[in-house]
Structures are given as structure tokens and as C-alpha cells.
C-alpha positions as CSV (number, residue, x, y, z in Angstrom):
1,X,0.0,0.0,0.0
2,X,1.2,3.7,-1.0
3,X,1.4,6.4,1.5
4,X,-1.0,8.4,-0.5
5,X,-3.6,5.8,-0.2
6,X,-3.6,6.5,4.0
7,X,-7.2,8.7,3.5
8,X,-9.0,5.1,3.7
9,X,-8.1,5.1,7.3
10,X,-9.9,8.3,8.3
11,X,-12.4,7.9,11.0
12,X,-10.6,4.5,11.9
13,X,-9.5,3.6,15.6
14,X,-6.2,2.7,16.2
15,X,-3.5,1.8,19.0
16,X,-0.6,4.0,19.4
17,X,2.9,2.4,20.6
18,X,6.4,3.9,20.6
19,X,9.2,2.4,19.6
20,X,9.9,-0.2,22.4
21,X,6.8,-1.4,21.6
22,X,5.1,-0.4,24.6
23,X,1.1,0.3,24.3
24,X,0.5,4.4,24.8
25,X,-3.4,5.1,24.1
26,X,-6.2,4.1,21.9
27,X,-6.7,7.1,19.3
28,X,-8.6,7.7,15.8
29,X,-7.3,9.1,12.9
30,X,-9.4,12.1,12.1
31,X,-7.3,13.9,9.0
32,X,-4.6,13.1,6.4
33,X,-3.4,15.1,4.1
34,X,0.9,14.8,4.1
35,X,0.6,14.0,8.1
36,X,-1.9,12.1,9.9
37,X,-3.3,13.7,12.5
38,X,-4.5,11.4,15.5
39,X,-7.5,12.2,18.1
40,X,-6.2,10.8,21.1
41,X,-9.7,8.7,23.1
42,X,-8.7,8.8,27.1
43,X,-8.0,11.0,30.3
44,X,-4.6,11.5,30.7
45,X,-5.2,11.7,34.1
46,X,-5.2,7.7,33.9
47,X,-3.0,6.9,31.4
48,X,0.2,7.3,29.7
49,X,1.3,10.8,29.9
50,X,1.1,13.0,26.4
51,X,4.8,14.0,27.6
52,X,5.9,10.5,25.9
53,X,4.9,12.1,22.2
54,X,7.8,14.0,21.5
55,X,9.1,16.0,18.4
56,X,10.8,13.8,16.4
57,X,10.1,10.3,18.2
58,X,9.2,7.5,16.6
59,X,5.8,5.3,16.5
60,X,3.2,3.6,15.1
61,X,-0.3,2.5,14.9
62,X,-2.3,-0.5,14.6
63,X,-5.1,-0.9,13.4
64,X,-7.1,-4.1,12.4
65,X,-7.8,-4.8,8.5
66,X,-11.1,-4.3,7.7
67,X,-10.5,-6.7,3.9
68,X,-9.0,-9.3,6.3
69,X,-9.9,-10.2,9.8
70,X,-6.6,-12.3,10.0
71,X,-4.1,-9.1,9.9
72,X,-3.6,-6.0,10.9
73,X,-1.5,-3.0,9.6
74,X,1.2,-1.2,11.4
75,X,1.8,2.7,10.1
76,X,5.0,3.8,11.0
77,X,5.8,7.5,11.5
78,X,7.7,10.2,13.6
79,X,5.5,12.7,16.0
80,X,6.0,16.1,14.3
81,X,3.9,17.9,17.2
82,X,1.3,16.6,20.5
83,X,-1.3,18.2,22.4
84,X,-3.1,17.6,25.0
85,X,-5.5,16.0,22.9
86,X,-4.4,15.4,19.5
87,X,-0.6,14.8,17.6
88,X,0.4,14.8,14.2
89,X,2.2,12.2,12.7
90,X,4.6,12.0,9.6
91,X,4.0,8.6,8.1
92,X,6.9,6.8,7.1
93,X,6.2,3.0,5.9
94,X,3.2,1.0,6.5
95,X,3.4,-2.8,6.8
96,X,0.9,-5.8,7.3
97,X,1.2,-8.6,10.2
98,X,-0.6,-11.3,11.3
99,X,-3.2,-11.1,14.0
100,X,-2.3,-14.0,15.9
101,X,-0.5,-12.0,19.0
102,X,-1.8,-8.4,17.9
103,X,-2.4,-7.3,21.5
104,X,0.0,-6.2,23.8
105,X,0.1,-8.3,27.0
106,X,-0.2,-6.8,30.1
107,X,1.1,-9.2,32.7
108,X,-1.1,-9.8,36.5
109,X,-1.3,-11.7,39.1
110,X,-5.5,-11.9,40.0
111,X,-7.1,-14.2,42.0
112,X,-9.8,-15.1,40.5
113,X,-13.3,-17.4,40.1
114,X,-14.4,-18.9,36.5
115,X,-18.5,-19.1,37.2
116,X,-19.2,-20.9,33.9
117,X,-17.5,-24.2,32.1
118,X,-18.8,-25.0,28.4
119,X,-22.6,-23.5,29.5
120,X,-22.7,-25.1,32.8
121,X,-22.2,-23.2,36.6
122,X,-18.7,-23.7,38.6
123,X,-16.8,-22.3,40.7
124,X,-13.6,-22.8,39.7
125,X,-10.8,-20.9,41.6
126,X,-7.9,-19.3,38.5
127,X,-4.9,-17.0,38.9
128,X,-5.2,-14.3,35.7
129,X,-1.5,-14.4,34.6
130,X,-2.1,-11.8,31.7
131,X,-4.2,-9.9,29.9
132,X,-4.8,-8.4,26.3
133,X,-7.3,-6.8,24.4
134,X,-8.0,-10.2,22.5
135,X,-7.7,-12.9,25.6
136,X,-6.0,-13.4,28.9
137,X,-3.9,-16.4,30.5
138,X,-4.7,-18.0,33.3
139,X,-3.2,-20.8,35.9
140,X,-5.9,-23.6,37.6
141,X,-5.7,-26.9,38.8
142,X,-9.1,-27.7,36.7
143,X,-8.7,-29.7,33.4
144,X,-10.0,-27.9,30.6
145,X,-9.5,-28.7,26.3
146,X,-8.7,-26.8,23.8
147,X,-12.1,-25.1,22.1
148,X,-13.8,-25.4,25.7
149,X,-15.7,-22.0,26.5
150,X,-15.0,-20.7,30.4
151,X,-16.6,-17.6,31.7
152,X,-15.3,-15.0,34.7
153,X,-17.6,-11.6,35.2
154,X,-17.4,-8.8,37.1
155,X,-13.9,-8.9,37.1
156,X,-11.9,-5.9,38.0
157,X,-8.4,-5.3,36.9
158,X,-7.4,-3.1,40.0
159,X,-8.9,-1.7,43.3
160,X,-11.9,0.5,42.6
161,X,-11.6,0.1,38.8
162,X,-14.5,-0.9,36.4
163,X,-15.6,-4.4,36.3
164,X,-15.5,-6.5,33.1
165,X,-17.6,-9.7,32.0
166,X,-14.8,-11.9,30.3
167,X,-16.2,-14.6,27.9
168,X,-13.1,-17.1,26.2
169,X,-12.4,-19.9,24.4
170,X,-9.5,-22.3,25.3
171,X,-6.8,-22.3,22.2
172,X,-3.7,-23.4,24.2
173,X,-2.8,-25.5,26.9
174,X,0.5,-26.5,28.8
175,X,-0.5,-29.1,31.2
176,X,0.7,-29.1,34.6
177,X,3.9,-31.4,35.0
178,X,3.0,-32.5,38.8
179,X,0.5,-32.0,41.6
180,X,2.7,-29.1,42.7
181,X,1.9,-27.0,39.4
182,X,-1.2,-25.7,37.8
183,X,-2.8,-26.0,34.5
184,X,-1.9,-23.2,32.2
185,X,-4.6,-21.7,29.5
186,X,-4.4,-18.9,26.7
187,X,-7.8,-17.9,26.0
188,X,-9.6,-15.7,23.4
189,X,-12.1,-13.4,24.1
190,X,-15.4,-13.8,22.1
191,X,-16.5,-11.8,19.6
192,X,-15.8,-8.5,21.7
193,X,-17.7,-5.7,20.7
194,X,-16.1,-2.4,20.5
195,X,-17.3,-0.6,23.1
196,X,-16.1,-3.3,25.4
197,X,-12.6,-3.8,23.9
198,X,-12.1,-0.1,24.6
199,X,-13.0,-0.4,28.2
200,X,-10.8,-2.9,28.7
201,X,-7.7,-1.3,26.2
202,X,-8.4,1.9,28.8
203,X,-7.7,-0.1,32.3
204,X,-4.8,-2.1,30.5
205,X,-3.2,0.8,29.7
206,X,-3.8,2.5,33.1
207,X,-2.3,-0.4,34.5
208,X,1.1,-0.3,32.6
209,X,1.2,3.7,33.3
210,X,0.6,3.1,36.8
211,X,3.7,0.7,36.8
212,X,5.6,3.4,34.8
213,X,5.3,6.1,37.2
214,X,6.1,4.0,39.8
215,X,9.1,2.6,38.7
């Protein structure tokens, strides 16, 4: 795809990351003509600080394909000016990738109760490892199979934050080697709707900035 061809992805959301990869804010793309300019969609009050977009540094975006549900393309660009609600960004190269691990992967350490196995009502205690966007990872002692549907709601991802309803399917699983270990599950979420995705992009990414500031 040509540079020139980037006023297709007007009005589209996108993720912002910087060059180590790290996960800044969801945004939209709300104008191209040579730059991009980029609406960005939280409170910085709770999120990465704007002070992260400077002149000159590099990013990217990613947004999912809308031809292809399988991919995802990745703009890459330099910031040529940020404000406290907006930046502009000088595209550079864009590339396509495969969707399989799209998401970044904020790591956790919940404890935690799946209420639902495959339809049917448990209680079923879980340690969320990590969690994306697109699924999470979870350690339990329970024997689940790949393609198995498991439920957890209400779950919040830190003290006093919002509360999320995660539905999955099972699509890997690394048994547990003795009775000293656990059972450990990557799991999709399904068929998020927007709205929800965003929630949950929000408190990931004011769990990473939280651990930013902090260190």
C-alpha cells in the first residue's frame, strides 16, 4: 500500500505504541493530508502521559484490517507535534502482520473465580497471569480442552476500577507437569464488541502507566 492511499483510514481507531513497543493510548485518525493527525480517546489523568509524544520520536499504529480479519497494519511515523488531545504524525512506511498475537500483553497476578465451564455453573478458583485486548492467561488446577468456552464476570483489573464480563475460548494449553503445578490456559475473548474492547484497552493501559510512574 502507498502512503497516499492513508485517506481510507480516516475515521478508523487505532492503537498508538512507541518504539519499544510499549502500548501508549487508543486514538482515531481524524485527517490526512501529508501528516496524519491522530484524536487521542482517554483521560490522561489515567493513562500514559502526552509528555511520551515528542518532536521527532518514533511510533506507530495499529489498526485491524477491515478486507482481512486475519491481519492488521502497522503505520509507522515520527511525531512532528502533540497536544493535550491530538498529535500529528509523519507517516513513514506501512506494513501488514498477522493477528495472531496483535495485542500487547499486560502481565497480572489476580485471583480469581471462573462461574461458567462449556454453558454449565462452577466455581472454579484461576490466577489471571495476563491480559490483552484479545484474551488473557490464566493458571488452575481444573482440566480444561482446547475449544472449551469458560466464563469470569465482574472482574476488575485493579482496586476500585471498572468491572469487566470476560467470555473465552481455550486455544492453548501446557499441562501441569505435577501436583505441585497448575494447568496453564491462553484464551480468546469472544467476539468482543467495540465498546467493550475499549473499556478494557483503557484499564490495561492504566495499569502499565501506573507501573511506569512507579518505577
Amino acid at each position: 500500500m502507498e502512503l497516499d492511499q492513508l485517506h481510507q483510514f480516516v475515521n478508523s481507531t487505532c492503537l498508538v505504541y512507541n518504539d519499544a513497543s510499549e502500548a501508549l493510548f487508543p486514538g482515531q485518525i481524524a485527517q490526512y493530508s501529508s501528516t496524519l493527525r491522530i484524536n487521542i480517546l482517554y483521560d490522561p489523568d489515567t493513562c500514559c502521559p502526552y509528555w511520551t509524544l515528542k518532536p521527532a520520536s518514533k511510533i506507530y499504529l495499529r489498526l485491524q484490517d477491515s478486507q482481512d480479519s486475519k491481519q492488521f497494519i502497522m503505520i509507522h511515523g515520527m511525531v512532528i507535534n502533540a497536544s493535550a488531545d491530538h498529535f500529528f504524525m509523519l507517516p513513514q512506511s506501512i506494513t501488514y502482520k498477522s493477528n495472531e498475537r496483535e495485542y500487547f500483553r499486560e502481565p497480572i497476578q489476580l485471583q480469581t473465580v471462573i462461574i461458567s465451564h462449556n454453558g454449565q455453573p462452577v466455581q472454579h478458583d484461576c490466577t489471571l497471569v495476563d491480559i490483552s485486548a484479545g484474551g488473557l492467561c490464566l493458571h488452575t488446577p481444573m482440566d480444561y480442552q482446547v475449544g472449551d468456552s469458560i466464563q469470569i464476570t465482574e472482574q476488575q483489573l485493579y482496586p476500585d476500577g471498572p468491572t469487566h464480563d470476560l467470555d473465552c475460548v481455550v486455544v492453548r494449553k501446557i499441562p501441569r507437569r505435577n501436583a505441585m503445578q497448575q494447568n496453564v490456559y491462553g484464551c480468546r475473548f469472544l467476539h468482543p464488541d467495540d465498546s467493550n474492547q475499549q473499556r478494557l484497552l483503557s484499564d490495561i493501559f492504566a495499569l502499565q502507566c501506573s507501573k511506569i510512574r512507579t518505577d
